[in-house]
N, CA, C and O atoms as a GROMACS GRO file, in nm:
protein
  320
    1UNK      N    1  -2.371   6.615 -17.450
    1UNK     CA    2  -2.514   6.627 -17.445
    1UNK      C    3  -2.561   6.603 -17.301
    1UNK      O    4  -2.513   6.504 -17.248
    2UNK      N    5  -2.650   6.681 -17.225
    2UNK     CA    6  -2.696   6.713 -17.152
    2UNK      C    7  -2.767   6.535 -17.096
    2UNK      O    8  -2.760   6.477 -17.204
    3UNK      N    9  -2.804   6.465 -17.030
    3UNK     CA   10  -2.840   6.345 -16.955
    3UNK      C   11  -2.984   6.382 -16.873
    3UNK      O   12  -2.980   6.504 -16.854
    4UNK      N   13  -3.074   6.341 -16.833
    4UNK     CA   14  -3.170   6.353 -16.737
    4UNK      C   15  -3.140   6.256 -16.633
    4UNK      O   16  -3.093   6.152 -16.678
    5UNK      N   17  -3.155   6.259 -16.504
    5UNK     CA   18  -3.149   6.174 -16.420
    5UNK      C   19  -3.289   6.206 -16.372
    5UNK      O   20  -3.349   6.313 -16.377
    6UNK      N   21  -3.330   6.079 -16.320
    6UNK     CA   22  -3.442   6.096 -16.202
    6UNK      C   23  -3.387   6.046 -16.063
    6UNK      O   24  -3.316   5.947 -16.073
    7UNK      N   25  -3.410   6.108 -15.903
    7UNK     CA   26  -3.322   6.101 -15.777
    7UNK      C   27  -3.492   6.130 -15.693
    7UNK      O   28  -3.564   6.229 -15.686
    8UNK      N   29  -3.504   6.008 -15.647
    8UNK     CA   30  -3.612   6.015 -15.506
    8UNK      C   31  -3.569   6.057 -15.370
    8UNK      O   32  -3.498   5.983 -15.302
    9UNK      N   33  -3.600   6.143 -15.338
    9UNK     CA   34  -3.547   6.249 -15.176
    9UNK      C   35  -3.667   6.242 -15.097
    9UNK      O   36  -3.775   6.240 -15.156
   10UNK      N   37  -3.664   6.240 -15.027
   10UNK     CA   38  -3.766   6.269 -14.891
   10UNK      C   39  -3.829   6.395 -14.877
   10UNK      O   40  -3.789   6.503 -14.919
   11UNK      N   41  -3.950   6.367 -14.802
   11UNK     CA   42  -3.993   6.532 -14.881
   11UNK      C   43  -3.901   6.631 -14.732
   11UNK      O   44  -3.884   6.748 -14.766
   12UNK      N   45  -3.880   6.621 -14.678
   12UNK     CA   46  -3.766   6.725 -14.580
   12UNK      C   47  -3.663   6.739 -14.663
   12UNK      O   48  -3.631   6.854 -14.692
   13UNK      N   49  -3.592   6.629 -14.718
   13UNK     CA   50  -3.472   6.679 -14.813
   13UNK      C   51  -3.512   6.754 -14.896
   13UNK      O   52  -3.456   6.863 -14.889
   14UNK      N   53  -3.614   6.743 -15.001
   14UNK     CA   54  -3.676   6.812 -15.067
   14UNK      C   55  -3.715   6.961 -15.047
   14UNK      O   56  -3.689   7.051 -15.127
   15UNK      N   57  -3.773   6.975 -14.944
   15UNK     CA   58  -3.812   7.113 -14.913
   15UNK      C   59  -3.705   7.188 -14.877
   15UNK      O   60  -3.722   7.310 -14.883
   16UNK      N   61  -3.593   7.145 -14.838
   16UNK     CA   62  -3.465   7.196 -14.804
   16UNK      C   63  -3.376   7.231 -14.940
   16UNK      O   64  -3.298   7.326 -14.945
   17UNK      N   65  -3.390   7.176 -15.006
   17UNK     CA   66  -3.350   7.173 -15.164
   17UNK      C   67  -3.414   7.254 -15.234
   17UNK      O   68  -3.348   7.317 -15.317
   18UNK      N   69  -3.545   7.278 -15.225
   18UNK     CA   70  -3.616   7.347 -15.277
   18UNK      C   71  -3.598   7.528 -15.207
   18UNK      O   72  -3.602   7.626 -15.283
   19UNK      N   73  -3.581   7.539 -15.079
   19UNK     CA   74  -3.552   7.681 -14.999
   19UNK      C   75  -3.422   7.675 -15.015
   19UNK      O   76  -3.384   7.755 -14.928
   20UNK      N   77  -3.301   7.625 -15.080
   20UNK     CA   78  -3.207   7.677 -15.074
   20UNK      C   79  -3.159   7.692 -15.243
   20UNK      O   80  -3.059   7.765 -15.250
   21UNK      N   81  -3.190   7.658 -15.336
   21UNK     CA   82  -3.224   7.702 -15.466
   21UNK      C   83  -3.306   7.823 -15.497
   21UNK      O   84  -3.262   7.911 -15.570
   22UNK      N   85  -3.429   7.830 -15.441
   22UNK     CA   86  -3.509   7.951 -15.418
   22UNK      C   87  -3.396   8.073 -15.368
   22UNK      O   88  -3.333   8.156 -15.434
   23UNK      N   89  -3.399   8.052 -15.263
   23UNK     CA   90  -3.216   8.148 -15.216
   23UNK      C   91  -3.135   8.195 -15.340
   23UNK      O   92  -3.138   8.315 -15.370
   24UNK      N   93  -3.089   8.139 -15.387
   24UNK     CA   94  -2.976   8.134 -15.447
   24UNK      C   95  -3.038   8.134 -15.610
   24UNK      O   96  -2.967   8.112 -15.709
   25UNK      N   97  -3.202   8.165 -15.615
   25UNK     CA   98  -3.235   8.198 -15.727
   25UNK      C   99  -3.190   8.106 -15.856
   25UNK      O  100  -3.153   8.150 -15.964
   26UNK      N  101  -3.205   7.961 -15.817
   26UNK     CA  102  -3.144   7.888 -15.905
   26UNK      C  103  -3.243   7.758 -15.923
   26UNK      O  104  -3.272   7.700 -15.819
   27UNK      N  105  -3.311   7.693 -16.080
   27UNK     CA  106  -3.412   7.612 -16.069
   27UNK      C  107  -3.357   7.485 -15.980
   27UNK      O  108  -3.235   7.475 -15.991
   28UNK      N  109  -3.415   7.386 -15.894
   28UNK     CA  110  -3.397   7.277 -15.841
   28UNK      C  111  -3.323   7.212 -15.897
   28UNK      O  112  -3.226   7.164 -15.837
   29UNK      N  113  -3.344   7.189 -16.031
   29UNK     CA  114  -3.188   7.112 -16.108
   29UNK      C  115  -3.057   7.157 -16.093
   29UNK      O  116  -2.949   7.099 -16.081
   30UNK      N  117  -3.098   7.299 -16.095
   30UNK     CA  118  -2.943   7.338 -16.109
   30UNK      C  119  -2.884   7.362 -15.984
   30UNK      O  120  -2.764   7.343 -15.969
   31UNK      N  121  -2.958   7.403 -15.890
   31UNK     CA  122  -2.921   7.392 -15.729
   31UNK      C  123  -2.835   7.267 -15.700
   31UNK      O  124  -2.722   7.267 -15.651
   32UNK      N  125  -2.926   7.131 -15.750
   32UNK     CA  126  -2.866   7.009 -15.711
   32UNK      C  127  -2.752   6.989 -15.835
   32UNK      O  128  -2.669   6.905 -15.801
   33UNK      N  129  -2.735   7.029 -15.931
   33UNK     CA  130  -2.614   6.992 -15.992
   33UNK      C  131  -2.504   7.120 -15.993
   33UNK      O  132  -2.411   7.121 -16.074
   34UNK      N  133  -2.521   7.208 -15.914
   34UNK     CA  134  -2.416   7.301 -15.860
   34UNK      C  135  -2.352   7.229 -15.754
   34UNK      O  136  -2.229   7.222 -15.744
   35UNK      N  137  -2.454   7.163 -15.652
   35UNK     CA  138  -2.402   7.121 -15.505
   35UNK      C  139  -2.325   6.974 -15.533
   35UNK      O  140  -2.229   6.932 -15.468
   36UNK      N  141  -2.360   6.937 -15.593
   36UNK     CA  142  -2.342   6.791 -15.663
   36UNK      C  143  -2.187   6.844 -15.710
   36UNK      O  144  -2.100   6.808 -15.631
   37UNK      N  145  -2.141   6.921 -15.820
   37UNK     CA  146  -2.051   6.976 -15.816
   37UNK      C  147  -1.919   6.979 -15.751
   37UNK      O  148  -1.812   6.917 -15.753
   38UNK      N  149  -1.971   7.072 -15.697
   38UNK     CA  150  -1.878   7.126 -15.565
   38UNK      C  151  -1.889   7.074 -15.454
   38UNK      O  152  -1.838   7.135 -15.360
   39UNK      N  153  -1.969   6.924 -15.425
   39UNK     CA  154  -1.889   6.829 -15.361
   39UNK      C  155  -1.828   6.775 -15.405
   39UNK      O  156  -1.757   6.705 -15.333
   40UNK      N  157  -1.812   6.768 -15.539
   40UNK     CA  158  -1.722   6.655 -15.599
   40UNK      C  159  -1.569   6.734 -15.607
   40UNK      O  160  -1.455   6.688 -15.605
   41UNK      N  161  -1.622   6.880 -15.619
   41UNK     CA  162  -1.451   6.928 -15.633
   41UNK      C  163  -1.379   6.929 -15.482
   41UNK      O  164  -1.258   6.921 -15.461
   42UNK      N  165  -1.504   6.944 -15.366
   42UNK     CA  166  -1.406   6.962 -15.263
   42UNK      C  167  -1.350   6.833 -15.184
   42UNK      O  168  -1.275   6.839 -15.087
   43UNK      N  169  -1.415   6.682 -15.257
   43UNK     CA  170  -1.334   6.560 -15.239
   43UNK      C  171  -1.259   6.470 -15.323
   43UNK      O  172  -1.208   6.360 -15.304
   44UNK      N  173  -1.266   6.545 -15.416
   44UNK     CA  174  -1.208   6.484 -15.505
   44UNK      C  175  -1.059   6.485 -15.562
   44UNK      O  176  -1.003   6.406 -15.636
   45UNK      N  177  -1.008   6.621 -15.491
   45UNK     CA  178  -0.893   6.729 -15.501
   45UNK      C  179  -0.834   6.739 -15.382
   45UNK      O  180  -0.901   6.782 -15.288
   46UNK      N  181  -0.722   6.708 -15.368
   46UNK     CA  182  -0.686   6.804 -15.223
   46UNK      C  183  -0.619   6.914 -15.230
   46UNK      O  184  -0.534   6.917 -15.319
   47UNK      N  185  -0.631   7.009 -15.163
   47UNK     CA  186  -0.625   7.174 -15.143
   47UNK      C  187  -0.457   7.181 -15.116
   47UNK      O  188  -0.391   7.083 -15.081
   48UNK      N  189  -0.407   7.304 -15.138
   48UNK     CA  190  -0.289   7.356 -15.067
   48UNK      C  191  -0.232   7.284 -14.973
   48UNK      O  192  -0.129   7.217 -14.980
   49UNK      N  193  -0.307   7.300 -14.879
   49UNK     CA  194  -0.237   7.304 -14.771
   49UNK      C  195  -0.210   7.136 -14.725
   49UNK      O  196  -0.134   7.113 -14.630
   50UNK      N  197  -0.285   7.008 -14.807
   50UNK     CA  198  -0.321   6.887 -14.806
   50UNK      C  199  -0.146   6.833 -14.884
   50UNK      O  200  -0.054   6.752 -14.871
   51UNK      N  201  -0.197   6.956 -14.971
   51UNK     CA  202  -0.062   6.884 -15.079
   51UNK      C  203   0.068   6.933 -15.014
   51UNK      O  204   0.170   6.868 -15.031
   52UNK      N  205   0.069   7.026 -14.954
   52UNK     CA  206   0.198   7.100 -14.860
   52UNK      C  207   0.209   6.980 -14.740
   52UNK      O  208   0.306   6.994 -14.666
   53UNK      N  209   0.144   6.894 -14.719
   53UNK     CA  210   0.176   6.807 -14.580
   53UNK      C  211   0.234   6.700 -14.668
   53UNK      O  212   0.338   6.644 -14.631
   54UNK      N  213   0.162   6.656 -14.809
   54UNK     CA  214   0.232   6.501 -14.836
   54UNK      C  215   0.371   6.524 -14.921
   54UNK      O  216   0.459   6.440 -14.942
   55UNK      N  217   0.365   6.682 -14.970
   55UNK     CA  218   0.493   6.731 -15.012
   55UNK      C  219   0.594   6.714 -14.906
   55UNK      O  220   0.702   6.690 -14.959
   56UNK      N  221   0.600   6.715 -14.807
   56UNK     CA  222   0.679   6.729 -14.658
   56UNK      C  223   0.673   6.609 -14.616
   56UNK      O  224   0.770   6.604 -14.540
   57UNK      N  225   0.625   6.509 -14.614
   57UNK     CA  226   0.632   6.373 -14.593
   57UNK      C  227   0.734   6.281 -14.647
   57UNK      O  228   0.710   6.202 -14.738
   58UNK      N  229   0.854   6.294 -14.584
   58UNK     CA  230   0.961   6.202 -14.662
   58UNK      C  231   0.922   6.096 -14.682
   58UNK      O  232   0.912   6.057 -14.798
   59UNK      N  233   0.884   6.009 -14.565
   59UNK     CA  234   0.854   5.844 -14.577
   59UNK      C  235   0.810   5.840 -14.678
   59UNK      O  236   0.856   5.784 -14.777
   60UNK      N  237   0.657   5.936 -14.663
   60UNK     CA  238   0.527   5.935 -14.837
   60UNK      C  239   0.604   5.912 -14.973
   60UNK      O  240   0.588   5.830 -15.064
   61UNK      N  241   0.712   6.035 -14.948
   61UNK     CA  242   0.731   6.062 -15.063
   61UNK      C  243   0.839   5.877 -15.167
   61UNK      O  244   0.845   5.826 -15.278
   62UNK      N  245   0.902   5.853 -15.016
   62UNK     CA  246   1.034   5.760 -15.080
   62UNK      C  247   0.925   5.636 -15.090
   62UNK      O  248   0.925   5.568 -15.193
   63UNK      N  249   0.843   5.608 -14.994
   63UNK     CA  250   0.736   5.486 -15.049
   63UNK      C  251   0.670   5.485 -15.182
   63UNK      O  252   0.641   5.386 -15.249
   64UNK      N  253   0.647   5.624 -15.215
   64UNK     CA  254   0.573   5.665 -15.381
   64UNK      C  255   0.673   5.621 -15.518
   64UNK      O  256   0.640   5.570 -15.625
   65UNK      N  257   0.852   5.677 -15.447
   65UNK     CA  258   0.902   5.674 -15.525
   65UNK      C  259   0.928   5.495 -15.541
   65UNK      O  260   0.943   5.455 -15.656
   66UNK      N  261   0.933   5.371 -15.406
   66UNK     CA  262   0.960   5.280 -15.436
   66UNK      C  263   0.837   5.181 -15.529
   66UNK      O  264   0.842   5.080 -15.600
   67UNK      N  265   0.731   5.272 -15.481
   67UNK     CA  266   0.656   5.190 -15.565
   67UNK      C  267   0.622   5.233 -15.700
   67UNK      O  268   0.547   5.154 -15.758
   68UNK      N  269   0.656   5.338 -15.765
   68UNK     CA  270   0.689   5.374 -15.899
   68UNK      C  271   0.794   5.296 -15.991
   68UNK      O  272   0.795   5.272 -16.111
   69UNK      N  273   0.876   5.269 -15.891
   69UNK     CA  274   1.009   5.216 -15.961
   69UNK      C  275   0.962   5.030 -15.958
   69UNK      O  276   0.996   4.953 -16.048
   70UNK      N  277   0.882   4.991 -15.839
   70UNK     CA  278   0.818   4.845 -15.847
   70UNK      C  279   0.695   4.827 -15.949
   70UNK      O  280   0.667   4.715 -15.992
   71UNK      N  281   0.633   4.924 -15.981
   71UNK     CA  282   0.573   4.923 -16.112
   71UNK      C  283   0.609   4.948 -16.207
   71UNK      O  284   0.536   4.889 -16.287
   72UNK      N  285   0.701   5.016 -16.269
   72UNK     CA  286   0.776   5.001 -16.388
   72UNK      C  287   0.846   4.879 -16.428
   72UNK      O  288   0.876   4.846 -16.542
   73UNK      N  289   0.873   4.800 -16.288
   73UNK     CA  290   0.934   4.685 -16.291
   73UNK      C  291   0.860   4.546 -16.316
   73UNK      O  292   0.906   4.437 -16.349
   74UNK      N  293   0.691   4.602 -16.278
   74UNK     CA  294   0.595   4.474 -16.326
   74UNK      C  295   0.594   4.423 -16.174
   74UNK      O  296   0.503   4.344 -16.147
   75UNK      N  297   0.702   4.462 -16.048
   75UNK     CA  298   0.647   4.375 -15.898
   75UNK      C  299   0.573   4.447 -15.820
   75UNK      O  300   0.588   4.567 -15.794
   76UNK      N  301   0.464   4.348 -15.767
   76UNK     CA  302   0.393   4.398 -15.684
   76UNK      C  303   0.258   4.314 -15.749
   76UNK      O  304   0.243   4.254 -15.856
   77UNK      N  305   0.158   4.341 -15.623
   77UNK     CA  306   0.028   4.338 -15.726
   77UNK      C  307  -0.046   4.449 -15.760
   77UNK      O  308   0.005   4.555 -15.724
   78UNK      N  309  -0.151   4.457 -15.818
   78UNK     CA  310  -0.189   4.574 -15.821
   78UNK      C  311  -0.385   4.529 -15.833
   78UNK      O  312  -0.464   4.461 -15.898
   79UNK      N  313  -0.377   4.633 -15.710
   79UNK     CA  314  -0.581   4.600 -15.731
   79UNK      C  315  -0.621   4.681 -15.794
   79UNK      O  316  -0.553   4.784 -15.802
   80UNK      N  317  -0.763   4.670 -15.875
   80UNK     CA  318  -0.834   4.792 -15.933
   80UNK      C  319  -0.948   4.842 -15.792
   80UNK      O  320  -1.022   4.940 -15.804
   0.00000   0.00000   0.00000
């Protein structure tokens, strides 16, 4: 089910929000929960070429694997 939020912006943010929804022919809500979006996918994920560097990262990789094997084991601490 769909949520309402209410979000106070400045009226420059605003008017900027408002001409680039207009653009893109899309009501103000949905402008801001498109962009809202697709910032979240483009930090939330890392891309190709992100995952091709830590794929290639031996150290990365054997530190991941020691601390997989130290958590299965219960050592270490662990923060939330």
């Amino acid at each position: 089910m769909a949520k309402t939020v209410t979000v106070r912006i400045e009226d420059d943010i605003y008017e900027t929000f408002s001409r680039h929804a207009e653009e893109e022919r899309r009501s103000l809500s949905k402008f801001i929960e498109h962009a809202v979006i697709q910032y979240t996918k483009r930090t939330a994920f890392t891309d190709d070429e992100e995952m091709r560097e830590i794929a290639e990262d031996e150290g990365l990789i054997r530190r991941i694997k020691q601390g997989t094997q130290d958590a299965k084991k219960g050592k270490g601490r662990f923060v939330a």
